[in-house]
C-alpha positions in Angstrom: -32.1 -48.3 -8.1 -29.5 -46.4 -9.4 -26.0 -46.4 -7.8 -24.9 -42.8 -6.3 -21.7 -41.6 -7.9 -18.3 -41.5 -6.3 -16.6 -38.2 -5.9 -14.1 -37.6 -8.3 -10.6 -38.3 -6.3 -9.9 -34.7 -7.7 -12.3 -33.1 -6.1 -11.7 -35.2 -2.9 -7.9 -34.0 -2.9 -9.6 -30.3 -3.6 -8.0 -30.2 -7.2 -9.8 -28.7 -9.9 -12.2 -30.7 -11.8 -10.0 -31.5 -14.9 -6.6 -30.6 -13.4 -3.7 -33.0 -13.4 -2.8 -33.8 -10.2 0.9 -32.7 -10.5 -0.3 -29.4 -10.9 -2.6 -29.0 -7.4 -1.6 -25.3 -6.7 -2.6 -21.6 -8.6 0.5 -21.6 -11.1 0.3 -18.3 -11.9 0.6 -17.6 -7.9 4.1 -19.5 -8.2 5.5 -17.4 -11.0 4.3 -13.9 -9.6 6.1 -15.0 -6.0 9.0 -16.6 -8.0 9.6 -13.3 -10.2 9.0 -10.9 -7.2 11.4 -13.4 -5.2 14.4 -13.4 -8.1 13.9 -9.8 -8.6 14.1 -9.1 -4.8 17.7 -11.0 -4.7 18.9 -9.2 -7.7 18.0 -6.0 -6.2 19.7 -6.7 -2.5 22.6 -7.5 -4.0 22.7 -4.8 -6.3 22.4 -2.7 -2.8 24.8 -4.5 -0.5 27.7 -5.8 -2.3 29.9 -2.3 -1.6 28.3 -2.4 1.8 29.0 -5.6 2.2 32.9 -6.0 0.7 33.8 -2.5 3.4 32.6 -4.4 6.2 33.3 -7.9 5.7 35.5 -8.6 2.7 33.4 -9.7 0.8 30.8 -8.5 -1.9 28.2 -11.6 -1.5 28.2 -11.8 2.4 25.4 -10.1 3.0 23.6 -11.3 -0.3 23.8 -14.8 1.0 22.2 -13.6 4.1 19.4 -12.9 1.8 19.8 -16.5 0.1 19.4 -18.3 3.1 16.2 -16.5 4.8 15.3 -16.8 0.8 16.0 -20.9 1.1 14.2 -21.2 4.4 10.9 -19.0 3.6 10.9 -21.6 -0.1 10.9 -24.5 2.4 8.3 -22.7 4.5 5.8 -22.2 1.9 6.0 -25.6 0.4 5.2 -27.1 4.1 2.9 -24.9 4.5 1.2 -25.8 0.5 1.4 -29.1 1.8 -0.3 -28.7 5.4 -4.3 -28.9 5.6 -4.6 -24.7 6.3 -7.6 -25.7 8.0 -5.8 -27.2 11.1 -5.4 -23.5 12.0 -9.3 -22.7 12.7 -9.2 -24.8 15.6 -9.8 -21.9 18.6 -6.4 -23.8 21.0 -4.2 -23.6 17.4 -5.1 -20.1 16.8 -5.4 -18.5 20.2 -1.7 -20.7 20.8 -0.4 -18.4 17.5 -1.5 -15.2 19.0 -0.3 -15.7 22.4 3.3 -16.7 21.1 3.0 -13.4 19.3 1.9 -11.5 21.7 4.5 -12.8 24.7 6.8 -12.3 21.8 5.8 -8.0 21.8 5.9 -7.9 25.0 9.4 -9.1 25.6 10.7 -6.6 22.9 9.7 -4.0 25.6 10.5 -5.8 28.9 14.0 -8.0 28.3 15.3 -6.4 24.6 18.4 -4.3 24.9 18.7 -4.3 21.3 17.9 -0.7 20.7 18.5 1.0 16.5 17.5 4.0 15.9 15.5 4.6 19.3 13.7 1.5 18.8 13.2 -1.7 20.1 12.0 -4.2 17.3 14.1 -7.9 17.1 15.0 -10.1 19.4 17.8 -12.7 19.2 20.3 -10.6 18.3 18.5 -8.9 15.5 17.7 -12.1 14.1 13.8 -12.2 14.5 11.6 -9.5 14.5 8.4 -10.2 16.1 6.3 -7.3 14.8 6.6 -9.6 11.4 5.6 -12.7 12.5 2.7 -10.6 14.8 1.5 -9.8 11.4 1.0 -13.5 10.1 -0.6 -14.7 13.5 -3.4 -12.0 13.5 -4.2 -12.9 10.0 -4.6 -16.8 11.4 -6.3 -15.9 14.6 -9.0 -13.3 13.4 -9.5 -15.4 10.1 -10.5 -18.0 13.1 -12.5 -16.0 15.1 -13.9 -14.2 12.3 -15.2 -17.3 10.6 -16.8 -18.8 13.8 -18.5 -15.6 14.2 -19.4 -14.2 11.0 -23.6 -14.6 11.9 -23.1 -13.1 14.6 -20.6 -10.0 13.9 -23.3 -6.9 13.1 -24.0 -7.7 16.8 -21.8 -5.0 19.1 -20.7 -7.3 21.7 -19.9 -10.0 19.0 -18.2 -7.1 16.4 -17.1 -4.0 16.8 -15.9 -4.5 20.8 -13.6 -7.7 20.8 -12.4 -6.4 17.7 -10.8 -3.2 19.0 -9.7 -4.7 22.0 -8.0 -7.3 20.1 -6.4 -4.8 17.6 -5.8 -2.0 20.6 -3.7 -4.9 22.8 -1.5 -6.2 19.3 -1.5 -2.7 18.1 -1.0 -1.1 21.5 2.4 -3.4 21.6 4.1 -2.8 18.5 3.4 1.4 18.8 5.5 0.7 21.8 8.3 -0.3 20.3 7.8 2.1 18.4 7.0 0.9 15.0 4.4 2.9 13.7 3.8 1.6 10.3 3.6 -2.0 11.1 1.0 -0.7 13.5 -0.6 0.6 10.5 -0.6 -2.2 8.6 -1.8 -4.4 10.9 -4.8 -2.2 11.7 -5.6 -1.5 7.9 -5.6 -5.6 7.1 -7.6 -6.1 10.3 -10.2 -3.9 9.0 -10.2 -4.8 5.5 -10.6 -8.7 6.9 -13.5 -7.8 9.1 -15.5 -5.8 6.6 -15.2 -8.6 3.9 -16.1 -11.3 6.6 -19.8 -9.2 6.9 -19.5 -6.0 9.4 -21.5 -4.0 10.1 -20.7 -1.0 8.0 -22.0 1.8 10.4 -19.4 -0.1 12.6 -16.8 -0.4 9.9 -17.0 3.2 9.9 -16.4 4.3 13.6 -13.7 2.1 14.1 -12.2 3.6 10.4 -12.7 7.1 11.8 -11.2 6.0 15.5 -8.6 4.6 14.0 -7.5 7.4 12.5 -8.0 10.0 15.2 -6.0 8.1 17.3 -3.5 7.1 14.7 -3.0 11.3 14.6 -2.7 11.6 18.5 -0.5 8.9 18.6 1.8 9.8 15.9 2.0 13.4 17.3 3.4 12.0 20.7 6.8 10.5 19.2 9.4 13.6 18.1 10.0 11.9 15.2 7.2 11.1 14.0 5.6 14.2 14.2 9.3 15.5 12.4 8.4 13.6 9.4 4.8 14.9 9.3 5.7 18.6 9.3 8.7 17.8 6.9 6.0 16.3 4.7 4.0 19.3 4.9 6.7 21.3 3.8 7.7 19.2 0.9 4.6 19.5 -0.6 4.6 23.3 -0.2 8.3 23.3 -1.3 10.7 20.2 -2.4 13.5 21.9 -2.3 13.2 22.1 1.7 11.9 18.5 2.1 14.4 16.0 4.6 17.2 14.5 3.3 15.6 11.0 3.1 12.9 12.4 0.6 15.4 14.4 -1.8 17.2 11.3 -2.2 15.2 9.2 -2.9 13.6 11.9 -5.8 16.7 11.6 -7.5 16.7 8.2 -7.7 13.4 8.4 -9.7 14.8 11.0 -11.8 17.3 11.3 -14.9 20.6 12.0 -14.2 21.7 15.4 -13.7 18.2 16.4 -12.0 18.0 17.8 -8.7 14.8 18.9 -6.7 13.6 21.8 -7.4 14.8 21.9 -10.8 13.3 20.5 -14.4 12.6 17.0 -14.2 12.8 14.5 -16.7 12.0 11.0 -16.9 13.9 8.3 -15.7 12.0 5.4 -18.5 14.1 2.5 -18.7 17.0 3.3 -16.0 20.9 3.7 -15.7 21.5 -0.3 -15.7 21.3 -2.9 -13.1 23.9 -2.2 -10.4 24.9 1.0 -11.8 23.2 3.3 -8.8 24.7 6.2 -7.6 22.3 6.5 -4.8 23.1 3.6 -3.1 26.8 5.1 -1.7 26.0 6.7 0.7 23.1 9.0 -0.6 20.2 6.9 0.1 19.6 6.1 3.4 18.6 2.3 4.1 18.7 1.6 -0.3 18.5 -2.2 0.5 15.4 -1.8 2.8 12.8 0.7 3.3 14.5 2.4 0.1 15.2 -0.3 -1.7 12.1 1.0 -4.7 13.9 4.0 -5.5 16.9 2.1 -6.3 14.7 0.3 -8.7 13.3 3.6 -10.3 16.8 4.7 -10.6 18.5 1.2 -12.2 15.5 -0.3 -14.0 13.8 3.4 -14.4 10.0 4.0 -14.5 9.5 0.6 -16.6 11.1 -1.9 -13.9 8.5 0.3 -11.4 6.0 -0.1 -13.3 6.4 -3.8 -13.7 7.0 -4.1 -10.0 3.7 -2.8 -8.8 2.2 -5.1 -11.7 3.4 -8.0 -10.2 2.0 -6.8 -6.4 -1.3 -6.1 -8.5 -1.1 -9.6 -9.6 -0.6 -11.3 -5.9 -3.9 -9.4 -4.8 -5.7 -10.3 -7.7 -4.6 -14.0 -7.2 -4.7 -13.8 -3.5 -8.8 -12.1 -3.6 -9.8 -14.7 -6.4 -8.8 -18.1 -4.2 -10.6 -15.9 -1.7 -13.5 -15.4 -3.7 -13.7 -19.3 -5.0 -13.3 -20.7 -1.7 -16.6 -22.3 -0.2 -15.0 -21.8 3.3 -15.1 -19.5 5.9 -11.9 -19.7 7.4 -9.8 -20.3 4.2 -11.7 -17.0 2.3 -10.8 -14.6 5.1 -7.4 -16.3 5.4 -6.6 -16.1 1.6 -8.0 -12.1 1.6 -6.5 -11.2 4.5 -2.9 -12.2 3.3 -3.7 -10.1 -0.3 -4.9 -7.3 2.0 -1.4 -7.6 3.9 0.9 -7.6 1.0 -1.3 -4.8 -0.8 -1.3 -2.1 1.9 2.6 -2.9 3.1 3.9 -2.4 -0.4 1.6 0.8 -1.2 2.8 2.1 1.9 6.2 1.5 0.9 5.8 3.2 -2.7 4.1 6.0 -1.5 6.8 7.0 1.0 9.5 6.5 -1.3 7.9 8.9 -4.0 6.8 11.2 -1.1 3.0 11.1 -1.2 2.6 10.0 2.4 5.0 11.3 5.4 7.9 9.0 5.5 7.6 5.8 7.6 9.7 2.5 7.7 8.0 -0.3 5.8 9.9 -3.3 3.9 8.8 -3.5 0.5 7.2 -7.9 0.5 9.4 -10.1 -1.3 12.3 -7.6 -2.0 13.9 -5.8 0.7 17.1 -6.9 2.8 15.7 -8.7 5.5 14.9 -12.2 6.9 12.0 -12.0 9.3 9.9 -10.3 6.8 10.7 -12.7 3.8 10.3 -15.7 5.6 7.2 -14.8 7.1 5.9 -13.5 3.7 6.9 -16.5 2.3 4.9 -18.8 4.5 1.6 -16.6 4.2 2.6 -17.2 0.5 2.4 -21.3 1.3 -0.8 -21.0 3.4 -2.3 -19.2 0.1 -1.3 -22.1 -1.6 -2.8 -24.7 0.4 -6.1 -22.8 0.5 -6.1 -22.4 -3.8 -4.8 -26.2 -3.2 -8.7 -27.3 -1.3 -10.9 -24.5 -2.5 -12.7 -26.8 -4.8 -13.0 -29.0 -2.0 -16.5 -29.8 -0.7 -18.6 -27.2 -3.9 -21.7 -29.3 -3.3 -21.8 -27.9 0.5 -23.2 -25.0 -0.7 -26.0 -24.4 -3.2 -24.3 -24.2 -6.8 -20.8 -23.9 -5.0 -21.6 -20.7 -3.1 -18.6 -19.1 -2.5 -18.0 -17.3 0.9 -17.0 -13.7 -0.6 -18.9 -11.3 -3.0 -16.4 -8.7 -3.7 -19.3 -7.0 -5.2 -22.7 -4.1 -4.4 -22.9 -4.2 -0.7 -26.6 -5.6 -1.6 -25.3 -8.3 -3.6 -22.6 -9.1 -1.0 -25.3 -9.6 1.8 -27.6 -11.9 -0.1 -24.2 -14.0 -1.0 -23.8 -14.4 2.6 -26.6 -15.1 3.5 -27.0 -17.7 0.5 -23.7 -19.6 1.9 -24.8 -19.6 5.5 -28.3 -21.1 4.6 -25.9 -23.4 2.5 -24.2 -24.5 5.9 -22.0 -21.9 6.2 
């Protein structure tokens, strides 16, 4: 009688067949965080430095704000590399995340003073902003529920109902504050996470279509909001009219010397890094929401170019762990943080070159501010630890099954229904 191979300690550690140890995470995962993460500091410095010498006396004050959220989110994602990501499926671990975040909305709207530009959004002194972290925990808790229901989810009750209920009550909170387009965010990687995870796709369709009807109604109700929708509409009909916000932030994509209405030429390769003009004073919010046209107008349309290349690069990584992993909870977890990241920085670019209405959304990675970084940055470690095991366990499934078929809806089905015959 023959003697049943051991597993490989690799594959028991969930390390690629072949891979050194030492190297147990997606390199190329590292690098495109790393690069988005230098080029992020080099840009809010670039930003702040006036800002910050007028109001503090120094140029590097608020810069080493930056550092230190910068520091913590590093330390962050390598606990959270490090951490079995599948310690989170457990329903008490999960439901704990989303009650924190949701006790955490709540109190923005019942105890928070802390009111900037008519809205309510950190707590702490503006050191934490919950909407952020709310962002983070809905990923973990429907990647949970999602996976423990996933033969189950073309059923109404099971589907389409808990899942609006859930996203209405998390939604509901941060359109409170208000804070539309984390709202939006939210509800787009919500539904991206629960088509890939097997819906229905009659019901992936009414609760598209009711999301956007009452995404319009909504957005109508707040003065400002439906402000920047008719100033949209009329800077499509007429740039020349458009707010200030959106003129600026034009010229920051443009040579120098053009103005809005005028010829336009292209800004290719940029004025220099730090050289902006925009920044004083022009550009409202250049180190946040703004921060990309500051980078069409230093690094020109090149360094914008490369930008989005990088974000194309995280989704790509982020959908491929998804797509290798033969795990329920760690494939919805791994695409639902690509689907994050992809939708908040699209938003982002689209507002600043005025194709969408403008809305408030950090750019990931690069814009002034420490709840989103450090929250980014952990997602960033949990992606890690799921690339880290996805090899783990390949015989579970026939030939390594993997959870995810990002391909025909036909082709898609029979994968899942492959991997759940395969003890899914």
């Amino acid at each position: 009688m023959s003697a049943t191979p051991a597993t490989p300690p690799a594959v028991r550690e969930g390390i690629a067949p072949g891979r050194p140890a030492a190297l147990d995470f997606d390199v190329y995962l590292v690098l495109i965080v790393g690069a988005l993460l230098a080029l992020g500091l080099l840009m809010v410095y670039s930003t702040t430095f006036d800002w910050s010498y007028q109001e503090y006396g120094s140029s590097i004050r608020i810069f080493l704000n930056q550092l230190r959220s910068a520091a913590i989110g590093v330390a962050m994602m390598l606990a959270m590399w490090r951490l079995d990501y599948r310690i989170l499926r457990n329903r008490l671990v999960a439901t704990a995340i989303m009650v924190v975040a949701i006790v955490a909305l709540a109190a923005l709207l019942i105890i928070n003073n802390n009111v900037v530009f008519e809205a309510r959004r950190t707590l702490f002194e503006g050191s934490f902003q919950p909407g952020e972290a709310a962002k983070l925990a809905l990923i973990i808790y429907f990647g949970a529920w999602l996976a423990s229901r996933r033969d189950k989810l073309q059923q109404l009750g099971y589907g389409l109902i808990p899942f609006s209920i859930l996203i209405g009550v998390l939604g509901g909170l941060i359109v409170l504050q208000p804070d539309l387009s984390t709202a939006a965010v939210l509800v787009l990687t919500a539904w991206t996470m629960f088509f890939l995870a097997g819906a229905n796709i009659a019901q992936i369709g009414v609760a598209g279509a009711g999301a956007l009807i009452a995404g319009g109604i909504v957005a109508w109700q707040f003065p400002y909001a439906r402000q920047r929708l008719l100033d949209h509409v009329t800077a499509m009909q007429d740039l020349t009219r458009a707010s200030w916000h959106v003129q600026q932030a034009i010229i920051a994509f443009t040579a120098p010397g053009d103005r809005p209405g005028g010829s336009f030429s292209p800004n290719w390769f940029g004025i220099g890094l730090g050289q902006s003009r925009q920044k004083f004073g022009f550009l409202p919010a250049p180190h946040t929401d703004s921060i990309f046209a500051i980078i069409g107008e230093e690094l020109g349309l090149f360094g914008c170019l490369v930008v989005i290349a990088l974000y194309a690069l995280f989704v790509w990584r982020a959908f491929k762990i998804a797509r290798e992993t033969n795990e329920p909870f760690g494939a919805v977890l791994a695409a639902g943080v690509g689907a994050w990241i992809a939708y908040e920085a699209m938003l982002n670019v689209a507002v600043v070159t005025a194709i969408i209405p403008f809305t408030g959304v950090a750019l990931p990675f690069i814009s002034y501010g420490g709840s989103n970084l450090v929250v980014v940055m952990t997602a960033c470690g949990l992606l890690m630890s799921v690339s880290r095991r996805r090899f783990q366990n390949a015989s579970a499934r026939p030939e390594g099954a993997p959870v995810f078929d990002f391909g025909p809806p036909e082709r898609r089905k029979n994968a899942q229904r492959g991997s759940r015959a395969g003890g899914g």
